[in-house]
Backbone and ligand atoms as CSV (ligand in chain L), in Angstrom:
chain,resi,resn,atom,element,x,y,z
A,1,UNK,N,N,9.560,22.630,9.389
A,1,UNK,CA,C,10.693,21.839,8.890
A,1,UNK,C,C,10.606,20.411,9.440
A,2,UNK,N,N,10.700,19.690,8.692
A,2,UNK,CA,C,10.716,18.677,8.851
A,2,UNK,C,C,12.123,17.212,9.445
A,3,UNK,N,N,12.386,16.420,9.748
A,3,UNK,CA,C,13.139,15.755,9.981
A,3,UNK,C,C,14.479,15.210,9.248
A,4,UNK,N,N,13.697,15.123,7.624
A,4,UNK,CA,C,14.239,14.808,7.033
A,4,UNK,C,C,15.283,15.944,6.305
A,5,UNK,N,N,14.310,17.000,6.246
A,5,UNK,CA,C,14.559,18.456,5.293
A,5,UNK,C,C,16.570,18.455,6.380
A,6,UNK,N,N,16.436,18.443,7.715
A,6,UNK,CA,C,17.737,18.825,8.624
A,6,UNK,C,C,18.648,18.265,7.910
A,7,UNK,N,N,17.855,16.295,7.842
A,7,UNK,CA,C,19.151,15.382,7.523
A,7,UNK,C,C,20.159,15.528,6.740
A,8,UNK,N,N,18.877,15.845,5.098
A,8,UNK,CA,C,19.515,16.608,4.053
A,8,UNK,C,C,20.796,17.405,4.160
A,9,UNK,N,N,20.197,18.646,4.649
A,9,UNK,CA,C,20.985,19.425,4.588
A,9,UNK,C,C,22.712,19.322,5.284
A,10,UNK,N,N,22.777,17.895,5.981
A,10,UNK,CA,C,23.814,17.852,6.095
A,10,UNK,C,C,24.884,16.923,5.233
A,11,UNK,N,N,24.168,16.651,4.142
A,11,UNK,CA,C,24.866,15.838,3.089
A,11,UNK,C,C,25.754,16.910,2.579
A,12,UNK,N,N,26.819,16.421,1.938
A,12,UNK,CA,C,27.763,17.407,1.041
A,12,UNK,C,C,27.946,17.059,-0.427
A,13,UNK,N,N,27.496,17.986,-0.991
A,13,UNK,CA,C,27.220,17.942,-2.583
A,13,UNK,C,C,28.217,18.459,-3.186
A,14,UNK,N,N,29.258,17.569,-3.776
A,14,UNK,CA,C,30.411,18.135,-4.373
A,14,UNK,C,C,30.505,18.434,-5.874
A,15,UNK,N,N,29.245,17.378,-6.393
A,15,UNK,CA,C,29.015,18.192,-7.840
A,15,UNK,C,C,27.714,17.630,-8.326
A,16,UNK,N,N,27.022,18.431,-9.435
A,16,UNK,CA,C,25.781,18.492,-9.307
A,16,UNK,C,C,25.727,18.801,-10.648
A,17,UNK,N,N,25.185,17.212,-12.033
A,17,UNK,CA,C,25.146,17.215,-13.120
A,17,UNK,C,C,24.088,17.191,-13.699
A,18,UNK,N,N,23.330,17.519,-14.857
A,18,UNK,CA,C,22.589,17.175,-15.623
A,18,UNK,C,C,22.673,15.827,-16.514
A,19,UNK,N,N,21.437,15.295,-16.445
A,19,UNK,CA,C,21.831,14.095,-17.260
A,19,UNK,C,C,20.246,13.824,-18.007
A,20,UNK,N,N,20.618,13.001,-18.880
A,20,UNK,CA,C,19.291,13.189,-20.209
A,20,UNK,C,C,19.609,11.423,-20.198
A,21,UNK,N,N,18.650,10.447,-19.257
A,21,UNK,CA,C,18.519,9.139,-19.990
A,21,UNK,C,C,17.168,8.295,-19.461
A,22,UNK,N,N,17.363,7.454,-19.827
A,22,UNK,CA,C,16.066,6.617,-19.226
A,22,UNK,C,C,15.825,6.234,-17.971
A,23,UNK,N,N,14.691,6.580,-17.184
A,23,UNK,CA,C,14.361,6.546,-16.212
A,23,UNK,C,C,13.842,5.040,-16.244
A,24,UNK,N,N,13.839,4.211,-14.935
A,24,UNK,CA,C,13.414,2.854,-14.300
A,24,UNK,C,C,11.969,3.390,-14.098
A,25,UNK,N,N,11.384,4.421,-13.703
A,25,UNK,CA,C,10.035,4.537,-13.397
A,25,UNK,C,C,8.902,4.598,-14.165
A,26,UNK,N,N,9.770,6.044,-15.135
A,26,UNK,CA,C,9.058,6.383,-16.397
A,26,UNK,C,C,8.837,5.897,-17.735
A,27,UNK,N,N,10.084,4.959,-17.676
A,27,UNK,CA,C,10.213,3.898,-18.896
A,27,UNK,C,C,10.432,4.572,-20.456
A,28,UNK,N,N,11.022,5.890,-19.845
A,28,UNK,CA,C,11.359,6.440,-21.378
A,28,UNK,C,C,12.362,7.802,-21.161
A,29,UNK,N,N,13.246,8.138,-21.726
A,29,UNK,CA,C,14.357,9.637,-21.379
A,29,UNK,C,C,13.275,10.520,-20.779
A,30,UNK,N,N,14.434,10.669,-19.957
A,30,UNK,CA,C,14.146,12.120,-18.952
A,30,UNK,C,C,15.204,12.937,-18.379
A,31,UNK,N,N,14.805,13.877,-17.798
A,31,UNK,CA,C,15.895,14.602,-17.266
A,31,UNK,C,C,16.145,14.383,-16.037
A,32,UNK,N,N,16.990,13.706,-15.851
A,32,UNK,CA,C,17.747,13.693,-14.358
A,32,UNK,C,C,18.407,14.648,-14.239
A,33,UNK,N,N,19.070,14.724,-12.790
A,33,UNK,CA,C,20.037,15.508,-12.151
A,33,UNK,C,C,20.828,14.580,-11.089
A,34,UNK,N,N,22.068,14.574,-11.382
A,34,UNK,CA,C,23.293,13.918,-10.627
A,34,UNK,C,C,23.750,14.704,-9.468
A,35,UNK,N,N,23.803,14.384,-8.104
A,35,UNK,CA,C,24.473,15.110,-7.669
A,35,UNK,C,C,25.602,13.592,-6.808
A,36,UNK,N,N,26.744,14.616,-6.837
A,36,UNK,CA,C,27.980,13.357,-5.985
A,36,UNK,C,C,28.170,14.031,-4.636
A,37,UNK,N,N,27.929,13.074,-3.547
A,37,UNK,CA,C,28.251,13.165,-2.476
A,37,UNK,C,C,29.338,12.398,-1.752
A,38,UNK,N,N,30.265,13.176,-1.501
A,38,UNK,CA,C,31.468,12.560,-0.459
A,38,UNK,C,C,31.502,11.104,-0.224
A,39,UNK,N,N,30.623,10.337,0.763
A,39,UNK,CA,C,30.311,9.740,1.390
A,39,UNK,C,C,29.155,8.542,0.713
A,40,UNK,N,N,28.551,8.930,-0.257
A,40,UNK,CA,C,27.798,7.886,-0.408
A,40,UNK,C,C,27.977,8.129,-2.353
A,41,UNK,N,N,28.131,8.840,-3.214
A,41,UNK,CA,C,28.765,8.858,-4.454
A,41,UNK,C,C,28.003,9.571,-4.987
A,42,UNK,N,N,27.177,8.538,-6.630
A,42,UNK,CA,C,25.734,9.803,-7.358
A,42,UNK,C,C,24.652,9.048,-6.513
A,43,UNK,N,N,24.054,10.347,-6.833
A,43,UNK,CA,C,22.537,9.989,-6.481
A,43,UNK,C,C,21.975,10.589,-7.629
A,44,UNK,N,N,20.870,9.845,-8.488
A,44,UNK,CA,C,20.413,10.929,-9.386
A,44,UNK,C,C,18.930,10.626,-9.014
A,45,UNK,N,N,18.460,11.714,-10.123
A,45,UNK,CA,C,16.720,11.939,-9.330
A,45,UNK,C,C,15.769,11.935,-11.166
A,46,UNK,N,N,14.884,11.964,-11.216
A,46,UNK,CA,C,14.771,12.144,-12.144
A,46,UNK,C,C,13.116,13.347,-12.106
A,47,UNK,N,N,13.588,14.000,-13.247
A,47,UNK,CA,C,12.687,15.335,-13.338
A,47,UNK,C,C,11.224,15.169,-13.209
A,48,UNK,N,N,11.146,13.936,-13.685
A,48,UNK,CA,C,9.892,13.425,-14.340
A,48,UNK,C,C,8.688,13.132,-13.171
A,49,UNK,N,N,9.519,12.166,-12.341
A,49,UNK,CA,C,8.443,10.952,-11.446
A,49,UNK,C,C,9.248,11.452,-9.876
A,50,UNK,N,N,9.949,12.172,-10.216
A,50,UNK,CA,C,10.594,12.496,-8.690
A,50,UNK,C,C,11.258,11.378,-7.973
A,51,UNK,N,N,11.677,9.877,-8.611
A,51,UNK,CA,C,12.350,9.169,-7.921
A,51,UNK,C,C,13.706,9.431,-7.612
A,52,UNK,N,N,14.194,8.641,-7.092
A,52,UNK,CA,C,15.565,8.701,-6.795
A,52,UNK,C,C,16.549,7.220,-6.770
A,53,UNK,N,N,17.681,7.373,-7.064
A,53,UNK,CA,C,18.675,6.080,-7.291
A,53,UNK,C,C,20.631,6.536,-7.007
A,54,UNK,N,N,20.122,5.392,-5.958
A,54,UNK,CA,C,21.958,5.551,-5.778
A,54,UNK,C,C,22.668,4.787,-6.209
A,55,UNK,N,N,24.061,5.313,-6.289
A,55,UNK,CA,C,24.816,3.875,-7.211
A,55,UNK,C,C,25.494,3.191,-6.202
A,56,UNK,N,N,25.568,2.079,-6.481
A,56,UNK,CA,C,26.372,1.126,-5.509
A,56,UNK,C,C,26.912,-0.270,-6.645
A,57,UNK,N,N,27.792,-0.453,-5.740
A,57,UNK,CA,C,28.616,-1.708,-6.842
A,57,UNK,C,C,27.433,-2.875,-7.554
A,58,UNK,N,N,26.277,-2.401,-7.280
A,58,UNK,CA,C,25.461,-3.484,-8.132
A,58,UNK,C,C,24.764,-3.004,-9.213
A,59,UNK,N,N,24.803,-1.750,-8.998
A,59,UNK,CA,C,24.164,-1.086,-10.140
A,59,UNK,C,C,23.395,0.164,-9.058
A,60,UNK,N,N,21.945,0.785,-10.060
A,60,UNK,CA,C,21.561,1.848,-9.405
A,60,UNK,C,C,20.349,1.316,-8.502
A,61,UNK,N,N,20.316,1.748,-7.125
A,61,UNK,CA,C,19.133,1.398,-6.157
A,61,UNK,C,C,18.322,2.172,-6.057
A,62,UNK,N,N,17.093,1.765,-6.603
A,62,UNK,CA,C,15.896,2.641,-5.969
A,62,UNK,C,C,15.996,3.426,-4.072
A,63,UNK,N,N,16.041,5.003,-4.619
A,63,UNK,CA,C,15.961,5.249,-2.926
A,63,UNK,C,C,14.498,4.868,-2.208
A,64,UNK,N,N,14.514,4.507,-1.078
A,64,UNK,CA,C,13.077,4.546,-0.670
A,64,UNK,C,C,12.040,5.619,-0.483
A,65,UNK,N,N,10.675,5.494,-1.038
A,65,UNK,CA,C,10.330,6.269,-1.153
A,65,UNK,C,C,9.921,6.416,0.285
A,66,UNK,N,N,9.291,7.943,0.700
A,66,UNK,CA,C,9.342,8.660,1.848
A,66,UNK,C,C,7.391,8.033,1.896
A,67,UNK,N,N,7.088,7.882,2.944
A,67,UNK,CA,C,5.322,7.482,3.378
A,67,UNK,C,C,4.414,8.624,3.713
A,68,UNK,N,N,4.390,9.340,2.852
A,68,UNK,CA,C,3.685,10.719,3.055
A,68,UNK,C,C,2.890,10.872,1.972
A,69,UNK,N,N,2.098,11.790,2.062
A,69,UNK,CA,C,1.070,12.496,1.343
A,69,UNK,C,C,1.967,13.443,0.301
A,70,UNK,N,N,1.926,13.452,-1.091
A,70,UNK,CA,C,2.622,14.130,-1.760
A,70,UNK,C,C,4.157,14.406,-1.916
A,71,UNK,N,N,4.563,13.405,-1.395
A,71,UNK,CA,C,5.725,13.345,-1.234
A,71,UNK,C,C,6.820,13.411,-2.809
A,72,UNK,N,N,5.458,12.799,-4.127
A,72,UNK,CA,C,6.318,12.356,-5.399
A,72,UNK,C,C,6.306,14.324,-5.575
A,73,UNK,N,N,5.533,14.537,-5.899
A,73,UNK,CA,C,5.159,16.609,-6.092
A,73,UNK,C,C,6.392,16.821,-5.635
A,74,UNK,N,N,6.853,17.174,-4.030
A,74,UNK,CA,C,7.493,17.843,-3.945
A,74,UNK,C,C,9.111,17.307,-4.215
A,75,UNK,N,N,9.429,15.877,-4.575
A,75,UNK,CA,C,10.466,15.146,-5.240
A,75,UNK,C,C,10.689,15.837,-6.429
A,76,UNK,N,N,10.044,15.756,-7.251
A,76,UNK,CA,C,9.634,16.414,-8.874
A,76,UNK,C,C,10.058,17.953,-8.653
A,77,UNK,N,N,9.634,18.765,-7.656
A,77,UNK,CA,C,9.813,19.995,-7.835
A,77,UNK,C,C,11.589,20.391,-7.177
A,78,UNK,N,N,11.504,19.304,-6.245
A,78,UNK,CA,C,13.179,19.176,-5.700
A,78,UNK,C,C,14.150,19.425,-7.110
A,79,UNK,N,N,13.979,18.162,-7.998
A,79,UNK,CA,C,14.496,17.515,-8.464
A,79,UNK,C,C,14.610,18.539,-10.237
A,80,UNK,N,N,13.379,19.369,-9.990
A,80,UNK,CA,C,13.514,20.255,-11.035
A,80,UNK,C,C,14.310,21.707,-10.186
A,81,UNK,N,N,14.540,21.894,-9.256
A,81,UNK,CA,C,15.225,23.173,-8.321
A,81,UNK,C,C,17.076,22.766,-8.524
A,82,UNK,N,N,16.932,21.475,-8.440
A,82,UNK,CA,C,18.265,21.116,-8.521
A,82,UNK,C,C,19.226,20.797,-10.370
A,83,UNK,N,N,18.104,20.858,-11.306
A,83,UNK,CA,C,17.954,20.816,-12.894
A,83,UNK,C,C,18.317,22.660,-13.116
A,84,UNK,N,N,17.952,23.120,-12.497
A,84,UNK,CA,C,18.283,25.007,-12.884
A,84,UNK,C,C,19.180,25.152,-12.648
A,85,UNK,N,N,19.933,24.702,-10.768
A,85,UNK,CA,C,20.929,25.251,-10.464
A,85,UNK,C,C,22.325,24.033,-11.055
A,86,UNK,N,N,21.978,22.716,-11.503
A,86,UNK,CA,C,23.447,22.646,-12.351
A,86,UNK,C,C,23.269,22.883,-13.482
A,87,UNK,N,N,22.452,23.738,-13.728
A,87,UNK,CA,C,22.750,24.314,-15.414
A,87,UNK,C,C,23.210,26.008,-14.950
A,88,UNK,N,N,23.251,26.061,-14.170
A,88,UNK,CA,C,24.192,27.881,-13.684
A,88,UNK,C,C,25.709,27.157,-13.390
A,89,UNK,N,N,25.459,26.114,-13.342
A,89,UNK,CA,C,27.297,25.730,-13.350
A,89,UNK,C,C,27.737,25.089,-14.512
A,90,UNK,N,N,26.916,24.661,-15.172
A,90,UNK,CA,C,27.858,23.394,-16.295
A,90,UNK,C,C,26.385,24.044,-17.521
A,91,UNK,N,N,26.949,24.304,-18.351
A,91,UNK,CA,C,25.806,24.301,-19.547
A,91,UNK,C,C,25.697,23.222,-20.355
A,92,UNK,N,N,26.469,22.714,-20.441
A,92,UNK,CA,C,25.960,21.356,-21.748
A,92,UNK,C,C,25.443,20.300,-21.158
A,93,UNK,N,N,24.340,19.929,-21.320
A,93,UNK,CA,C,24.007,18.588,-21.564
A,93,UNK,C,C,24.506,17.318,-21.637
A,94,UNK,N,N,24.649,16.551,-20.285
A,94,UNK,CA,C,26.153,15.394,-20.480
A,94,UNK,C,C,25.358,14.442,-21.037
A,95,UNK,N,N,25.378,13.390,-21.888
A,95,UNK,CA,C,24.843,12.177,-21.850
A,95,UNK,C,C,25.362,11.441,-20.725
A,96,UNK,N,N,24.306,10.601,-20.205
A,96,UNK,CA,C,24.506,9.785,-18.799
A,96,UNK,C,C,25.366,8.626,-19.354
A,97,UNK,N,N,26.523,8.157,-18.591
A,97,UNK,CA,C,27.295,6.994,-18.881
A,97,UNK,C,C,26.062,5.750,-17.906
A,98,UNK,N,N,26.056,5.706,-17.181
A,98,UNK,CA,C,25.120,4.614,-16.893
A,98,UNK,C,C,23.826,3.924,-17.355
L,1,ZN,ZN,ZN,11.065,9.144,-13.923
């Protein structure tokens, strides 16, 4: 386990959406996943490229990426683990407002 894997886990995920729009990385629709946290708001990820973006009053920020070996893989596979489990809570397909 890693350092980061702890940090995580102490974030609080109060809801956790599907979203279908254009990714900054991929440059074309994809499937994200929204999740809202308490403390810092959405974060969404996207299925595709495994990035990540938080919102803040300027718009959405690239999260930084992590300096490791394979780090986008296991983003992507995060990011598709977290695409299954808010579709066991919410079934439809939201279009992304942002
Ligand atoms: Zn992408």
């Amino acid at each position: 386990m890693s350092l980061d894997t702890v940090h995580i886990s102490f974030r609080r995920v109060t809801e956790l959406k599907r979203l279908v729009r254009k990714c900054f990385t991929c440059k074309k629709r994809t499937r994200h996943v929204g999740e809202f946290e308490d403390w810092s708001g959405w974060t969404i990820r996207c299925c595709a490229c495994g990035d990540s973006w938080q919102q803040t009053m300027d718009g959405w920020w690239l999260t930084p990426r992590p300096f490791e070996r394979g780090w986008r893989k296991r983003a992507v596979a995060k990011a598709q683990e977290l695409w299954r489990k808010a579709g066991e809570t919410k079934a439809a397909e939201a279009e992304a407002r942002p």
